[in-house]
C-alpha positions as CSV (number, residue, x, y, z in Angstrom):
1,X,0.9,0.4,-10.4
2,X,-2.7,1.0,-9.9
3,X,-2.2,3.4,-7.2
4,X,0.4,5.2,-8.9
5,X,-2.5,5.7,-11.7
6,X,-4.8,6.8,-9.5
7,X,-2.8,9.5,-8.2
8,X,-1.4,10.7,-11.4
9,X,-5.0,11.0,-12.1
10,X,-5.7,12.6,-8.9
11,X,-2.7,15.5,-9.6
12,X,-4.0,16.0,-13.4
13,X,-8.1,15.9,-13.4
14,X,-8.4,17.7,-10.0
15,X,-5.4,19.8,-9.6
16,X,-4.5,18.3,-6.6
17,X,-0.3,18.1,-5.6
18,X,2.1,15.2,-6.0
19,X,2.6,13.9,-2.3
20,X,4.7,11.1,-2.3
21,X,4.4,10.5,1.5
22,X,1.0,10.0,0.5
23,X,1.6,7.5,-2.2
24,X,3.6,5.3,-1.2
25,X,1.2,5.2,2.3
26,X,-1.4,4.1,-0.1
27,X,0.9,1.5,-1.9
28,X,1.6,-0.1,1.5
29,X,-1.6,-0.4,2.6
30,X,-2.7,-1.7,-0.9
31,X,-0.2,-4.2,-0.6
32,X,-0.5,-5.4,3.1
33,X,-4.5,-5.7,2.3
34,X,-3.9,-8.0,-1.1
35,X,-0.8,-10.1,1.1
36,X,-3.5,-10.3,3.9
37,X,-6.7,-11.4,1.5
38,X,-3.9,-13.8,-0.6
39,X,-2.4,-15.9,2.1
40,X,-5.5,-15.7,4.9
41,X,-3.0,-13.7,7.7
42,X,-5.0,-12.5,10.6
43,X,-2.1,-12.3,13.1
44,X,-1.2,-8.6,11.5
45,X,-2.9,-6.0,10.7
46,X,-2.5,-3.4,7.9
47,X,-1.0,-1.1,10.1
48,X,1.7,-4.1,11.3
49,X,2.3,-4.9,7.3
50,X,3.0,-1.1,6.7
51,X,5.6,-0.5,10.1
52,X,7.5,-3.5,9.1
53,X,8.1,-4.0,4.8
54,X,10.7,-7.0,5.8
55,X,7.6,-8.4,7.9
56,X,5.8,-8.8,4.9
57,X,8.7,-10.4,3.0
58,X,9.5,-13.2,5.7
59,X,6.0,-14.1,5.6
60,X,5.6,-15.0,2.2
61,X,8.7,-16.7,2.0
């Protein structure tokens, strides 16, 4: 959510376009840092969490 926020932010204050490629790059990464921090994984790295979204799932399982 919070990244969504920023963005809407982003596209209203400073006239800047929607890019949802861009978004949902920045969820991912968002996501794979906090799963990373959370559960103390240093096998992957962000870019790893961000190719694979099952990866991500059968690791927190």
């Amino acid at each position: 959510m919070w990244s969504i926020w920023t963005s809407r932010n982003i596209v209203i204050f400073n006239n800047k376009p929607w890019e949802k490629a861009e978004v949902v790059d920045l969820i991912k990464t968002r996501l794979a840092l906090w799963i990373k921090g959370k559960y103390n994984i240093k096998d992957y790295s962000v870019e790893d969490f961000k190719r694979s979204v099952d990866g991500i799932r059968k690791i927190c399982i």
